[in-house]
Backbone as XML, in Angstrom:
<?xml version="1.0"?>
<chain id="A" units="angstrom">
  <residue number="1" name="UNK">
    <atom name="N" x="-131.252" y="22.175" z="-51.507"/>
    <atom name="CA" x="-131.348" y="22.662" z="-50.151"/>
    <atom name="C" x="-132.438" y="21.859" z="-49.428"/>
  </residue>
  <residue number="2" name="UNK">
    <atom name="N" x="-132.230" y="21.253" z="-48.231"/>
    <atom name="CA" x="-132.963" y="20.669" z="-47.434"/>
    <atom name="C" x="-134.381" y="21.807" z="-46.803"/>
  </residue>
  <residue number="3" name="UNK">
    <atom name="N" x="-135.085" y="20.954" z="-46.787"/>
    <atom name="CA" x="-136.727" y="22.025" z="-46.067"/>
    <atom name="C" x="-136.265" y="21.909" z="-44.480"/>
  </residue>
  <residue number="4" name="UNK">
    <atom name="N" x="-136.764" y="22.695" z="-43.671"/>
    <atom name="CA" x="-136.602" y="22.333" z="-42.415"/>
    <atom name="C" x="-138.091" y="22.302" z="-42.079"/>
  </residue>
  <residue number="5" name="UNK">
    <atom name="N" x="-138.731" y="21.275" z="-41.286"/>
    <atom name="CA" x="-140.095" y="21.058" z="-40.883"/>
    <atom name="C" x="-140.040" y="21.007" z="-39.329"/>
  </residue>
  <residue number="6" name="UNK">
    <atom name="N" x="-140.940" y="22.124" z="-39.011"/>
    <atom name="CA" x="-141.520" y="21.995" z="-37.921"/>
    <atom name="C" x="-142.712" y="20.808" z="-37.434"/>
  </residue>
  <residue number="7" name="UNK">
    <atom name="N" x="-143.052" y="19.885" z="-36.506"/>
    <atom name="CA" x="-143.941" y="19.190" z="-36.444"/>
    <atom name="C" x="-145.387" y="19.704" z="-35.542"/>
  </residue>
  <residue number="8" name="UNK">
    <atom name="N" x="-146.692" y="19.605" z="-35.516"/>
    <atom name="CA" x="-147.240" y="20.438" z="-34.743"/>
    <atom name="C" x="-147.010" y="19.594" z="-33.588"/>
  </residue>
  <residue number="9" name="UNK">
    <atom name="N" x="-146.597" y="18.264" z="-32.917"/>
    <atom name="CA" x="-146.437" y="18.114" z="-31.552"/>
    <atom name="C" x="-145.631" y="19.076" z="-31.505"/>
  </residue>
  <residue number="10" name="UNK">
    <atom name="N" x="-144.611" y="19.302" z="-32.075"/>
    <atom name="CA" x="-143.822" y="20.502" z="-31.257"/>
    <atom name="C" x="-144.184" y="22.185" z="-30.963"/>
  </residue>
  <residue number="11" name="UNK">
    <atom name="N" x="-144.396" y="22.331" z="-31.965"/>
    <atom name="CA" x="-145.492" y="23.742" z="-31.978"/>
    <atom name="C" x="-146.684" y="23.669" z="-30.864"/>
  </residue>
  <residue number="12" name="UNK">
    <atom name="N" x="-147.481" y="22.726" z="-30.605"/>
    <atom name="CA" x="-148.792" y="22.186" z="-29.657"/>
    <atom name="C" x="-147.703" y="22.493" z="-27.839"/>
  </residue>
  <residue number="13" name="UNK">
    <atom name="N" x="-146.785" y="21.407" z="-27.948"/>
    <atom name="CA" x="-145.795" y="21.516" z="-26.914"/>
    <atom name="C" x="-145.374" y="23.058" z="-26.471"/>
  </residue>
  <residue number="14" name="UNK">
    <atom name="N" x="-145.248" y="23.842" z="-27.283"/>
    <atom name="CA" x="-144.798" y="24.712" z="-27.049"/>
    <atom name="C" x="-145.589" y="26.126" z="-26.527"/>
  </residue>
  <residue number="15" name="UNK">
    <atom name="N" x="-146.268" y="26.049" z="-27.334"/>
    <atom name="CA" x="-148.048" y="26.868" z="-27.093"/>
    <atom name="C" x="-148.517" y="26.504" z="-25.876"/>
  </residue>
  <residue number="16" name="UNK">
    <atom name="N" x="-148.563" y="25.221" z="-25.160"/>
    <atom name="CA" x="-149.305" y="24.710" z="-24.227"/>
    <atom name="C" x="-148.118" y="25.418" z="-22.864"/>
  </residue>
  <residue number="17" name="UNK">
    <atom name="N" x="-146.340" y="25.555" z="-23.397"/>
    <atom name="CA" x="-145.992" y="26.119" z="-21.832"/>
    <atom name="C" x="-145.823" y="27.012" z="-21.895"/>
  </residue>
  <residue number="18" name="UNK">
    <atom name="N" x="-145.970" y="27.910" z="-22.992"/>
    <atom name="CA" x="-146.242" y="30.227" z="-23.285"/>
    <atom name="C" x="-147.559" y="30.231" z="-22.312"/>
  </residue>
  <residue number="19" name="UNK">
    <atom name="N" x="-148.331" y="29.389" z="-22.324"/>
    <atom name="CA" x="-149.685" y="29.414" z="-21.983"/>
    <atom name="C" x="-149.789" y="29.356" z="-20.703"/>
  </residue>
  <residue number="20" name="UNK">
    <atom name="N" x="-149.266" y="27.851" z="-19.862"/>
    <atom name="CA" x="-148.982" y="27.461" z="-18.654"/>
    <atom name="C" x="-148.543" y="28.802" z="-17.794"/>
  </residue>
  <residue number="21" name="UNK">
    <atom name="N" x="-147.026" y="29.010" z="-18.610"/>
    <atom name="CA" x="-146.261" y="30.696" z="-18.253"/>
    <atom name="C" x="-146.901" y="31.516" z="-17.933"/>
  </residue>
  <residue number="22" name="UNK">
    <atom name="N" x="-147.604" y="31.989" z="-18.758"/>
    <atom name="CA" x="-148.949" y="33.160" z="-18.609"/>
    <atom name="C" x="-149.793" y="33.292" z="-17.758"/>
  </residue>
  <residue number="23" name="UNK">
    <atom name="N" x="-150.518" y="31.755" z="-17.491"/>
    <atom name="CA" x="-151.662" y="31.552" z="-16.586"/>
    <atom name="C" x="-150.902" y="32.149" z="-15.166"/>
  </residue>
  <residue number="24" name="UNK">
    <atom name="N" x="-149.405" y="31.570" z="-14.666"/>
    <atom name="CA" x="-148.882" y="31.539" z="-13.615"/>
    <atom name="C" x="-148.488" y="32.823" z="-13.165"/>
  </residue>
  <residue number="25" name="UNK">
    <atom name="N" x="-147.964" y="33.712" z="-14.372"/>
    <atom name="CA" x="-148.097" y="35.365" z="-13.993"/>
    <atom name="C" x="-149.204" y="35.710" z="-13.254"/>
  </residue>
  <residue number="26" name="UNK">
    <atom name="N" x="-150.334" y="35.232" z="-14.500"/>
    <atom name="CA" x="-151.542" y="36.295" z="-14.467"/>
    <atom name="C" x="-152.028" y="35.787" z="-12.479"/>
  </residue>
  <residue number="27" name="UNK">
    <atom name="N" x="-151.922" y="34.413" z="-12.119"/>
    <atom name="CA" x="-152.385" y="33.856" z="-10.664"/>
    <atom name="C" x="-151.156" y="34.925" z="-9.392"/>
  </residue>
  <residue number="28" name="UNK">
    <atom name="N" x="-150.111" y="35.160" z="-10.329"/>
    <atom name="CA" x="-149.157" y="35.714" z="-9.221"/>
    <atom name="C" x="-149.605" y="37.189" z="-8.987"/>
  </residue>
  <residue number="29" name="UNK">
    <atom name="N" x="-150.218" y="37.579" z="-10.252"/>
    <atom name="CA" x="-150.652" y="39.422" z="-10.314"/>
    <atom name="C" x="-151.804" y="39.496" z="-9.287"/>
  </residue>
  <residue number="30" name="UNK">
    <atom name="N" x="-152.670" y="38.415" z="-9.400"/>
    <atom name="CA" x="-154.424" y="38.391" z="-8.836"/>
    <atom name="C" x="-153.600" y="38.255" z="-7.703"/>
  </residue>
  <residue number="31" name="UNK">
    <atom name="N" x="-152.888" y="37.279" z="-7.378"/>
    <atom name="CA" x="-152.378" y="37.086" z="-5.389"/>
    <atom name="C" x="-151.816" y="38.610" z="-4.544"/>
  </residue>
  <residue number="32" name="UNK">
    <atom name="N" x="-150.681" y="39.027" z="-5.537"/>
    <atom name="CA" x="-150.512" y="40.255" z="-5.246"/>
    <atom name="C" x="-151.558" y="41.848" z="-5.332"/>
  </residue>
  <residue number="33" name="UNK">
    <atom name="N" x="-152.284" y="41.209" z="-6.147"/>
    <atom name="CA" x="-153.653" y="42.681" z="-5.942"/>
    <atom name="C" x="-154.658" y="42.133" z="-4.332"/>
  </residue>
  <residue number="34" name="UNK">
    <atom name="N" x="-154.200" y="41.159" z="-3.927"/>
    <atom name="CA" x="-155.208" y="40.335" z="-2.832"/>
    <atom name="C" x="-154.267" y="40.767" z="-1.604"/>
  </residue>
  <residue number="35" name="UNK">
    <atom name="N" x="-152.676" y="40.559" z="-1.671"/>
    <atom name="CA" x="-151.705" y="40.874" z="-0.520"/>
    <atom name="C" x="-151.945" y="41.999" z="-0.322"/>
  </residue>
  <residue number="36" name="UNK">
    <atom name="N" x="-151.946" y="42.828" z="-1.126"/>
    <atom name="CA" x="-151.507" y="44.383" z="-0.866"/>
    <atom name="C" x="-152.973" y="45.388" z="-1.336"/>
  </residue>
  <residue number="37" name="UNK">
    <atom name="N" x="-154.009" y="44.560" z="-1.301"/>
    <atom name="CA" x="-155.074" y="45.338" z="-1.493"/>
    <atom name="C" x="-155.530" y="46.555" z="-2.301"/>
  </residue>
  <residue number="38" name="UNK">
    <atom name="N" x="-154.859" y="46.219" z="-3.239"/>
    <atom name="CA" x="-155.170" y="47.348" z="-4.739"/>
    <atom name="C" x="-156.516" y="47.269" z="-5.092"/>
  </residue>
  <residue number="39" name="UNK">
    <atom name="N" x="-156.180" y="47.967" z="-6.298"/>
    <atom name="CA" x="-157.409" y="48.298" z="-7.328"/>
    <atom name="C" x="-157.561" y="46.643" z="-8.302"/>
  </residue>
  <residue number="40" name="UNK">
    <atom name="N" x="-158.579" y="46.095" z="-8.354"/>
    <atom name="CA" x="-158.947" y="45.137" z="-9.796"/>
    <atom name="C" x="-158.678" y="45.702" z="-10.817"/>
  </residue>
  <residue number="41" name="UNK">
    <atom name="N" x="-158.410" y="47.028" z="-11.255"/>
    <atom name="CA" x="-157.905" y="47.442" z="-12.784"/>
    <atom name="C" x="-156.349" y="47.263" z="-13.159"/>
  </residue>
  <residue number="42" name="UNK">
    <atom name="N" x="-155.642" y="46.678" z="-12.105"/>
    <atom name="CA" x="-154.498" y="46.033" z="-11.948"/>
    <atom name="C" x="-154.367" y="45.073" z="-12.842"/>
  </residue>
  <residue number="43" name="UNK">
    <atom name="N" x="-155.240" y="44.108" z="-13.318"/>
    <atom name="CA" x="-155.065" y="42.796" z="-13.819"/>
    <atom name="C" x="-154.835" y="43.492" z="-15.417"/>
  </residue>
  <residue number="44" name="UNK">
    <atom name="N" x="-155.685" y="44.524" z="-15.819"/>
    <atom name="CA" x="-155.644" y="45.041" z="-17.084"/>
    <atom name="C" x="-154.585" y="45.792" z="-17.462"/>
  </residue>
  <residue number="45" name="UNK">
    <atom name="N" x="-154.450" y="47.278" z="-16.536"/>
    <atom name="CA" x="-153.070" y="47.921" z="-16.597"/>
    <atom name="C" x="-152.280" y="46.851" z="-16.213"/>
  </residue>
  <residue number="46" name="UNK">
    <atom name="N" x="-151.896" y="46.593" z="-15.772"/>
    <atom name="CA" x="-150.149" y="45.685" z="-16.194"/>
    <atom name="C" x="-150.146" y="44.262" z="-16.964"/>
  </residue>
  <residue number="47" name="UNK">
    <atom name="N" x="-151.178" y="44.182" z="-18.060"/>
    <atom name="CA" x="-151.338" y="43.116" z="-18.963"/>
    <atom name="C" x="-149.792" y="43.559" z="-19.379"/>
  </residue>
  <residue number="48" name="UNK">
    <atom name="N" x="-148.961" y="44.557" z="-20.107"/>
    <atom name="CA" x="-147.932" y="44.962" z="-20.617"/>
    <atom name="C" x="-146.609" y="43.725" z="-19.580"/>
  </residue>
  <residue number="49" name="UNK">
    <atom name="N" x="-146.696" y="44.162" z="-18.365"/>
    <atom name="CA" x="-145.626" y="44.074" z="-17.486"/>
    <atom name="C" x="-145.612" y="41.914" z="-17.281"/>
  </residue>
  <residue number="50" name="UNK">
    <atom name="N" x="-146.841" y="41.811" z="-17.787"/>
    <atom name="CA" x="-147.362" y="40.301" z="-17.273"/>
    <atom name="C" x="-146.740" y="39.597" z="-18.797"/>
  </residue>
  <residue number="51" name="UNK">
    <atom name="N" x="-147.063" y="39.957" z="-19.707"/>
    <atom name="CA" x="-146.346" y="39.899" z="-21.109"/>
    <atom name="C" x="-145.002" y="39.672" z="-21.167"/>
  </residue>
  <residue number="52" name="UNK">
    <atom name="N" x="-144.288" y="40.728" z="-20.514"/>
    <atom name="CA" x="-142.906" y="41.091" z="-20.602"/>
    <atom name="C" x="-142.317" y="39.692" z="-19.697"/>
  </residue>
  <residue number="53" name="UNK">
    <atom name="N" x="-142.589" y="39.470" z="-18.333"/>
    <atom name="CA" x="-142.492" y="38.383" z="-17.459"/>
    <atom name="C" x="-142.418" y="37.275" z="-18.342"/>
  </residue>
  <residue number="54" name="UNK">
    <atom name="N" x="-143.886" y="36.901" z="-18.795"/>
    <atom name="CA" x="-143.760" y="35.905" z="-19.594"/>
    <atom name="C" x="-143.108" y="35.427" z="-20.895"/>
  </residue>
  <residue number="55" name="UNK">
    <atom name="N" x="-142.300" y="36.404" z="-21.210"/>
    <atom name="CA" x="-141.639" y="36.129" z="-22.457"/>
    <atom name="C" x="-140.656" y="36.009" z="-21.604"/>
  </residue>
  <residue number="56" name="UNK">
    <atom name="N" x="-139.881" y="36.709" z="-20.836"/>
    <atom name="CA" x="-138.365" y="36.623" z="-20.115"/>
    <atom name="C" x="-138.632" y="34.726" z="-19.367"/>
  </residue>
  <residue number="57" name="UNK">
    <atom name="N" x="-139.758" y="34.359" z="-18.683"/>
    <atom name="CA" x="-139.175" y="33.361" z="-18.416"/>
    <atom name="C" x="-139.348" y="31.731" z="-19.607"/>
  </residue>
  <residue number="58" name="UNK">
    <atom name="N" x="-140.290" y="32.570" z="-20.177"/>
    <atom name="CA" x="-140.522" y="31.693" z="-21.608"/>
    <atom name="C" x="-138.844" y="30.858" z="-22.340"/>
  </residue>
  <residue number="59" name="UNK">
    <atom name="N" x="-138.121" y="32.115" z="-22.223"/>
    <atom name="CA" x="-136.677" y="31.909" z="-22.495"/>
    <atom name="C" x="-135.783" y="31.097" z="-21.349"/>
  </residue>
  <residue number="60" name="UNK">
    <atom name="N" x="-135.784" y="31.631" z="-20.503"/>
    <atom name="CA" x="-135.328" y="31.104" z="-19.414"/>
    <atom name="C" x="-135.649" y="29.482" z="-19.372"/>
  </residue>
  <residue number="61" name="UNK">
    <atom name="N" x="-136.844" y="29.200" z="-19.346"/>
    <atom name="CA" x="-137.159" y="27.827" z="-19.872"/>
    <atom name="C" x="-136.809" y="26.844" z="-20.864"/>
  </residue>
  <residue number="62" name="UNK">
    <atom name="N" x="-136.645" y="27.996" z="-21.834"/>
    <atom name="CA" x="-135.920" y="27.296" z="-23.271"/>
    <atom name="C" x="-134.595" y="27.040" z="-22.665"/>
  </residue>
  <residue number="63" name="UNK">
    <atom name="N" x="-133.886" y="28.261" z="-22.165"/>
    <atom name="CA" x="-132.487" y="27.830" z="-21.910"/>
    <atom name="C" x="-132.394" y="26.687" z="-21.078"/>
  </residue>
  <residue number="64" name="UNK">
    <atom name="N" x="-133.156" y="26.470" z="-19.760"/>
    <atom name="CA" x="-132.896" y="25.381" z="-18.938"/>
    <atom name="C" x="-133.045" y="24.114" z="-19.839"/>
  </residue>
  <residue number="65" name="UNK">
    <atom name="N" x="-134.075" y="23.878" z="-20.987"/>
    <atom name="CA" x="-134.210" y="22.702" z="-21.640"/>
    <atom name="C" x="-133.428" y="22.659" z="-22.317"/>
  </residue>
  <residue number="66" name="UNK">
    <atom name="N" x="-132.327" y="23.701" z="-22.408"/>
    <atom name="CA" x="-131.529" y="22.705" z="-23.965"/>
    <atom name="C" x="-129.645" y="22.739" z="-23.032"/>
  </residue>
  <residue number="67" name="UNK">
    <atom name="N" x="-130.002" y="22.988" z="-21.711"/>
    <atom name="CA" x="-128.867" y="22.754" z="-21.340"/>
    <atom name="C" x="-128.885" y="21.408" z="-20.745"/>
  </residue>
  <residue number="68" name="UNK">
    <atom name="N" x="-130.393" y="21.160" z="-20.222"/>
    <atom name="CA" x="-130.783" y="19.692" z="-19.613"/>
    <atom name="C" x="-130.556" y="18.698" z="-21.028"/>
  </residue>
  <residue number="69" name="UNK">
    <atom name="N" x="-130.874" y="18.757" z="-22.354"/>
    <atom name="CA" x="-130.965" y="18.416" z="-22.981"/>
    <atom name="C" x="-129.475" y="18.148" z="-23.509"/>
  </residue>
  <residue number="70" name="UNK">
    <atom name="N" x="-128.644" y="18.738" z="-23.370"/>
    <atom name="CA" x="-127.348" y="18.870" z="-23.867"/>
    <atom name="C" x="-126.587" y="18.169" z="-23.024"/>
  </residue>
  <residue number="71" name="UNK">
    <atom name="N" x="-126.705" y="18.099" z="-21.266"/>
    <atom name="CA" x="-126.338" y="17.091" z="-20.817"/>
    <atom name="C" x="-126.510" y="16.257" z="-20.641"/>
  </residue>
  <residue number="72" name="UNK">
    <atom name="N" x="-127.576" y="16.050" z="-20.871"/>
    <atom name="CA" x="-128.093" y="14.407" z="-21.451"/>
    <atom name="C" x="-127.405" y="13.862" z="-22.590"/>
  </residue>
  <residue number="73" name="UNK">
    <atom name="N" x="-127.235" y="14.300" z="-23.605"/>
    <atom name="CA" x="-126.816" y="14.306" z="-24.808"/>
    <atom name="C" x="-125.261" y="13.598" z="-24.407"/>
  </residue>
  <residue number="74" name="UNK">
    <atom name="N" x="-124.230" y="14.418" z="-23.408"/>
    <atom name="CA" x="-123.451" y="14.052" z="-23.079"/>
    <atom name="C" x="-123.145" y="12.856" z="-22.478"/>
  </residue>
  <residue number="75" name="UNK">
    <atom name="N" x="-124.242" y="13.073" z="-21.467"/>
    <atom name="CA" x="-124.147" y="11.746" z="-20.395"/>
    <atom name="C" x="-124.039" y="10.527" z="-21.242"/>
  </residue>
  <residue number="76" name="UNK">
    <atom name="N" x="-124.909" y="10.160" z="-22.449"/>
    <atom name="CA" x="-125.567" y="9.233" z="-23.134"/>
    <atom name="C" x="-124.331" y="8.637" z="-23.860"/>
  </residue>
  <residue number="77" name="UNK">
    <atom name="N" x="-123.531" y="9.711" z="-24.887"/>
    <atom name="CA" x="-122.672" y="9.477" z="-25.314"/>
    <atom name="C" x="-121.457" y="9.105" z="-24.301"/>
  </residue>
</chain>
C-alpha cells in the first residue's frame, strides 16, 4: 500500500488562508459593531458565529480552487 504524504508547503499554504479567512470576519464583525453602534462584547460573544463563517467560506474557497484547478487541467489537456 502506497503512504500518502502531505507536504508542509501545503499544510503552511493552507493555515496561512483559515487565517487570512478569519482575520477578514473578525475586520467585518469590528466594522459592523462601529456601523450600528453596539456593545465591544460583540467581538467575544459571536467568536461562535465568526468560526462558523469562517469554516463555510474556508470551503467555499476550496471549492472555487479545485474547480479553477480542474479547468485548467482541462484547458491544458
Amino acid at each position: 500500500m502506497k503512504d500518502f504524504v502531505i507536504k508542509w508547503k501545503w499544510v503552511k499554504r493552507e493555515i496561512i488562508i483559515i487565517l487570512l479567512i478569519y482575520v477578514a470576519v473578525n475586520l467585518l464583525n469590528v466594522l459592523s459593531i462601529l456601523a450600528y453602534n453596539t456593545s465591544w462584547n460583540e467581538i467575544v460573544t459571536s467568536q461562535l458565529y465568526i468560526l462558523f463563517i469562517t469554516e463555510w467560506l474556508y470551503f467555499i474557497s476550496i471549492f472555487v480552487r479545485l474547480v479553477y484547478f480542474g479547468i485548467r487541467y482541462v484547458i491544458k489537456k
